[in-house]
N, C-alpha and C positions, 0 to 999 in steps of 0.2 A: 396156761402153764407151758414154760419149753419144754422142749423135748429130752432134753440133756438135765434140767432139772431134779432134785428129790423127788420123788413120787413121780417121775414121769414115766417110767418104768423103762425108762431110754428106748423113746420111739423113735423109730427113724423115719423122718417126714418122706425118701425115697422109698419105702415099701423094703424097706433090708431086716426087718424082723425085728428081735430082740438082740440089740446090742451093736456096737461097734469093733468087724474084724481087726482093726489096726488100736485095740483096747484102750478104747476113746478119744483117740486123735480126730483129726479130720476125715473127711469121706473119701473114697479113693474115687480119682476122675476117673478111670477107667472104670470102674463103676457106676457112675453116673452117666456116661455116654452109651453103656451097653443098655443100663433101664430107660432111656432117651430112645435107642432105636427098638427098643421093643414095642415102647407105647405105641412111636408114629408105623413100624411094621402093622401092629391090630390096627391102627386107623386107616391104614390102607391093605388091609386082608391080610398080613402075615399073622403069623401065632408066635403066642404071648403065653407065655405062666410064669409059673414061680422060680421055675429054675432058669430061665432068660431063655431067648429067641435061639436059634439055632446058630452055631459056629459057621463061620464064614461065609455069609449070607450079604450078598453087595449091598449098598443103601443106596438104590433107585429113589425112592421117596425126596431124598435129599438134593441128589442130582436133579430132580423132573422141577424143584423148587426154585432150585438156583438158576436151571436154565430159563425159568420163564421170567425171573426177574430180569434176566438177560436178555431175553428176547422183548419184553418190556422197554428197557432202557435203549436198545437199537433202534427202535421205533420213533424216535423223537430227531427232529431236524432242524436246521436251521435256514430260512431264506433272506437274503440282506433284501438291504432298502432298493435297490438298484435291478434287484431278480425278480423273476416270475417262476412257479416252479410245476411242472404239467406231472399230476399222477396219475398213473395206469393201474388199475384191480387189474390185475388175474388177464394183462396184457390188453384191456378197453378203455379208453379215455373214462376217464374218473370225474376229474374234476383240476383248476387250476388255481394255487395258492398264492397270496400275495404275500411280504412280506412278513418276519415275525415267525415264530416258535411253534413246530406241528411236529403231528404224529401220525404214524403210519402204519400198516401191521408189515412187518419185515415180510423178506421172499412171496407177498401178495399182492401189496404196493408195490411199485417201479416208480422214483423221482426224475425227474427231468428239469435241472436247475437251467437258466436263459436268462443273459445279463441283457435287460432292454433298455438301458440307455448308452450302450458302448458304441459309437460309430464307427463302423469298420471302413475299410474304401477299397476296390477292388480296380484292375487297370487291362485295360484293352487294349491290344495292339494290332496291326494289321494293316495292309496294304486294300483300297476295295474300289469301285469303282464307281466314275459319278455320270451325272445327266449325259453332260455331254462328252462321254466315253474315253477318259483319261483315267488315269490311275493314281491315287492318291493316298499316300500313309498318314495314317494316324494313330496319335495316343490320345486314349480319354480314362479316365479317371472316374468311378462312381462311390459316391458317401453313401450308406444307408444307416439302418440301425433295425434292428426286431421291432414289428409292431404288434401283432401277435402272436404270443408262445403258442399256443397250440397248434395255428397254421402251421408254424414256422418248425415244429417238432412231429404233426403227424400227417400233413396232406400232400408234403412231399419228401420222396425219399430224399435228397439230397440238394438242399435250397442253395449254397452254393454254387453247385455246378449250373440247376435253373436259371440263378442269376446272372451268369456270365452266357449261357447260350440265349436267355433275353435280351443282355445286353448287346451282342454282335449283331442279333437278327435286327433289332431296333435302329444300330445303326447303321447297318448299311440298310436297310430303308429309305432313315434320310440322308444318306450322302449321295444312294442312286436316285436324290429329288431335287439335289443342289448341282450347281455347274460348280468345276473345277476353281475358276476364281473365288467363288462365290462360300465353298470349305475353306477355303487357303486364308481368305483377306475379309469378303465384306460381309459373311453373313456367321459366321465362328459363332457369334451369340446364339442364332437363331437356332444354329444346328444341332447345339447344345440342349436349348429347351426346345425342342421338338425330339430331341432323342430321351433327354426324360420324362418326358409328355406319355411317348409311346412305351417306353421303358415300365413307364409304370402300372401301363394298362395289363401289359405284360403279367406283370409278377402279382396283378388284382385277378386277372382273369385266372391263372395258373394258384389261386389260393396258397403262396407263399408266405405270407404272414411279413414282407420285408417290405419297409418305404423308403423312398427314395427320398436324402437331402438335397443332395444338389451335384450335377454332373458338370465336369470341367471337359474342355477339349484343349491339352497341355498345348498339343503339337499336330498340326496339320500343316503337310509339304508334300512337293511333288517327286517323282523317285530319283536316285541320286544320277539316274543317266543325264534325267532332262535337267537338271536343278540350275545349272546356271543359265541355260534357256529361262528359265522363270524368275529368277533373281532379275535378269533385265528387263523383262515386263515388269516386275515390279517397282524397280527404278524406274522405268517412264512412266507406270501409274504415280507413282510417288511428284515426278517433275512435273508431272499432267496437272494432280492439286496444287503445288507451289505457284505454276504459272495463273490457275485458276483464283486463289488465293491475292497473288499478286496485282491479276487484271482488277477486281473485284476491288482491293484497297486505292488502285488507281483511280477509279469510278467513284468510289465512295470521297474520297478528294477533289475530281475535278467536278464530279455533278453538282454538289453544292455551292461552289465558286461562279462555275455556269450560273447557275440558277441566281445569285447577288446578286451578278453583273446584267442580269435580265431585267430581274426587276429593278434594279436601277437607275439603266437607261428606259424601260417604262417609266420608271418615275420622272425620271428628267424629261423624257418628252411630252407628260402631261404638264408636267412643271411649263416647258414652254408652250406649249399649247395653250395655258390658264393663262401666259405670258403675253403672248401675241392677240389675243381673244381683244384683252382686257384693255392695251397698248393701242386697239383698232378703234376699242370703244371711247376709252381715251380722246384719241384723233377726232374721231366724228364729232363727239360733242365740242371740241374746242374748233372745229370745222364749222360745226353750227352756230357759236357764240360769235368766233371772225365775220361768219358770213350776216349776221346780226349787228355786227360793229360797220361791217363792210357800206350795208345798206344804208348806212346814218351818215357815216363820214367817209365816201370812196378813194380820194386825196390820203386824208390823215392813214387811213387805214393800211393802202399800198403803200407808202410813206415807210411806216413802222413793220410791214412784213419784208420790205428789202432790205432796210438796217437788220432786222434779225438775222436773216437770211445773211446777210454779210457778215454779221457776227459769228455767228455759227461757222460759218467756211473759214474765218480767219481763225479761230479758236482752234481749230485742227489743222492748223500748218505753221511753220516756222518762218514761209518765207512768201512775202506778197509783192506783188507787181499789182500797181496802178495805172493805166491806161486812162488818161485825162482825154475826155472828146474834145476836138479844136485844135488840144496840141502836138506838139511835135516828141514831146518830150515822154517817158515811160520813167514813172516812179519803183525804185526798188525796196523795199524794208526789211531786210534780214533779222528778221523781229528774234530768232533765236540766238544771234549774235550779238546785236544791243542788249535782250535780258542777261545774256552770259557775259558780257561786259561790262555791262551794271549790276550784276553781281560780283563780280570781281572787285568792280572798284570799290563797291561796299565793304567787301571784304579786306580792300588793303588800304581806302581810306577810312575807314569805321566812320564817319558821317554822312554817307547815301544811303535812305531811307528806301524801302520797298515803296512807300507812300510815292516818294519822288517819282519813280519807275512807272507807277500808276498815272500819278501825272501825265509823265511825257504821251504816257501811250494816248491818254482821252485826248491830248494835244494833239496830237495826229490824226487820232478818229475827227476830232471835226475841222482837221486842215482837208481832209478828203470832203467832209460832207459840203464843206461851204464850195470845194470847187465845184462838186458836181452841181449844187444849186445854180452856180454861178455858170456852168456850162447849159445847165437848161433853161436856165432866164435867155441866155445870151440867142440861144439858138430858137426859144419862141420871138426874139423880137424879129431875128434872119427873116421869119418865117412873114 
């Protein structure tokens, strides 16, 4: 049954007695929040009756609620994807959190948020000295990034400033291990990694928690007194490779050309050597077949090796004298004037045949043979 109901004898479910002061309306809020702080007063040791708590009495209770929802809700954090985040209790390493939604107790906890994949780069400058005792400026450049938060937040005060007096000691290290050329022009790569080589050991040994990506060496020159002093060494090193370059391409042209013409006349001279070998053995054996014909018929045989013999000597000249034994007379044959003449006339009467020319010539050949026969009949009968 309501309270407000017939027969309910109008109870007031707030403990306000018999009846309603405001003659049955609604309950008066001010009312209801003064039996509200009487309750939570007796639950937390203040006094309670009938005629309410005591006049102007502060609400602690209320306060001490609200703050710890409060203190609650500050408690909670955020760490992104890219962070690591180092807690401290009560000022001593804690623990370190990875990404994603945490909670801490305020004022007990200390966060330490640490972006580990950002790469920063840091820049060195300085004039330092090398091997061989010249003075040389340089800029170098270092990338790194955080590798571990906690190193890099509690083992040293100030990783930063570490980094850069790692980075000078390291390098002049190695610049006092390199010759002046040697920073300048041919060895920049090296000097580089072997400065983050060292560099790194550095900031491992000193538990900094930072790694090194990769160290550039921008600019390494000599100071601006001596600088065109070095600018023209470097111009005759520079002519020193072109010429070396150059010699090298000439080389690489003539030694292979050499090398054809080598073996070529090697080959030509075994060519004639296979030539002449062959040309001997040739010989011999038609040496040995003559001297085989020779033995059978010694007449016929001399005979037919003069005629060759004389063929041979006339085939290679244009122009023959005949010397007949007995007579007075000397035969001339301008054999290249007759051919060139009979060719001529072939050509301007179009009926002289080369045949014809053939002719004449065998006519000749045996107007010589029969004199000479005729001269050595003549002269065995003298005899």
């Amino acid at each position: 049954m309501a309270w407000n109901e017939p027969g309910g004898n109008d109870k007031d479910p707030w403990g306000g007695g018999g009846g309603n002061r405001n003659g049955g309306g609604p309950p008066d809020l001010d009312e209801i929040l003064r039996k509200l702080q009487r309750k939570l007063g007796g639950l937390f040791g203040g006094r309670s009756g009938a005629g309410g708590g005591e006049p102007g009495k502060f609400p602690w209770a209320l306060i001490a609620i609200v703050a710890a929802v409060l203190y609650g809700l500050l408690g909670f954090y955020q760490v992104d994807a890219n962070e690591s985040a180092v807690v401290l209790r009560l000022g001593k390493y804690h623990s370190t959190e990875a990404s994603g939604l945490h909670w801490n107790p305020p004022l007990i906890d200390s966060v330490t948020k640490v972006n580990m994949t950002e790469v920063r780069t840091e820049r060195t400058t300085g004039q330092m000295l090398t091997e061989d005792a010249n003075i040389v400026d340089i800029i170098l450049q270092v990338q790194w990034y955080i590798d571990d938060a906690e190193a890099y937040v509690l083992r040293v005060a100030d990783p930063l400033k570490s980094l850069q007096e790692a980075t000078d000691s390291a390098l002049r290290h190695v610049v006092g291990s390199e010759s002046l050329d040697g920073v300048i022009s041919k060895s920049r790569g090296k000097v580089a990694n072997d400065t983050q080589e060292r560099l790194q050991e550095y900031l491992d040994m000193y538990q900094t928690g930072i790694q090194i990506n990769v160290v550039n060496l921008t600019e390494a020159k000599a100071p601006p007194e001596v600088q065109d002093a070095f600018d023209d060494v470097t111009k005759a090193r520079e002519d020193e490779v072109r010429l070396q370059n150059e010699a090298q391409a000439y080389a690489n042209e003539v030694i292979p050309v050499a090398r054809g013409r080598a073996q070529r006349i090697k080959e030509e001279a075994e060519a004639y050597k296979t030539k002449v070998v062959e040309l001997a053995h040739g010989e011999t054996v038609r040496f040995e077949k003559l001297l085989q014909e020779y033995q059978r018929a010694p007449e016929v045989t001399r005979e037919r090796l003069y005629l060759d013999t004389v063929q041979t000597v006339m085939s290679n000249t244009s122009k023959v004298m005949v010397d007949v034994e007995g007579g007075n007379n000397m035969m001339y044959l301008p054999l290249d004037k007759l051919a060139q003449g009979g060719a001529d006339s072939a050509i301007q009467r179009k009926h002289v045949s080369p045949a014809v020319i053939e002719e004449v010539s065998d006519r000749v050949m045996e107007r010589i043979r029969t004199e000479v026969s005729n001269n050595r009949r003549n002269r065995g009968t003298v005899r």
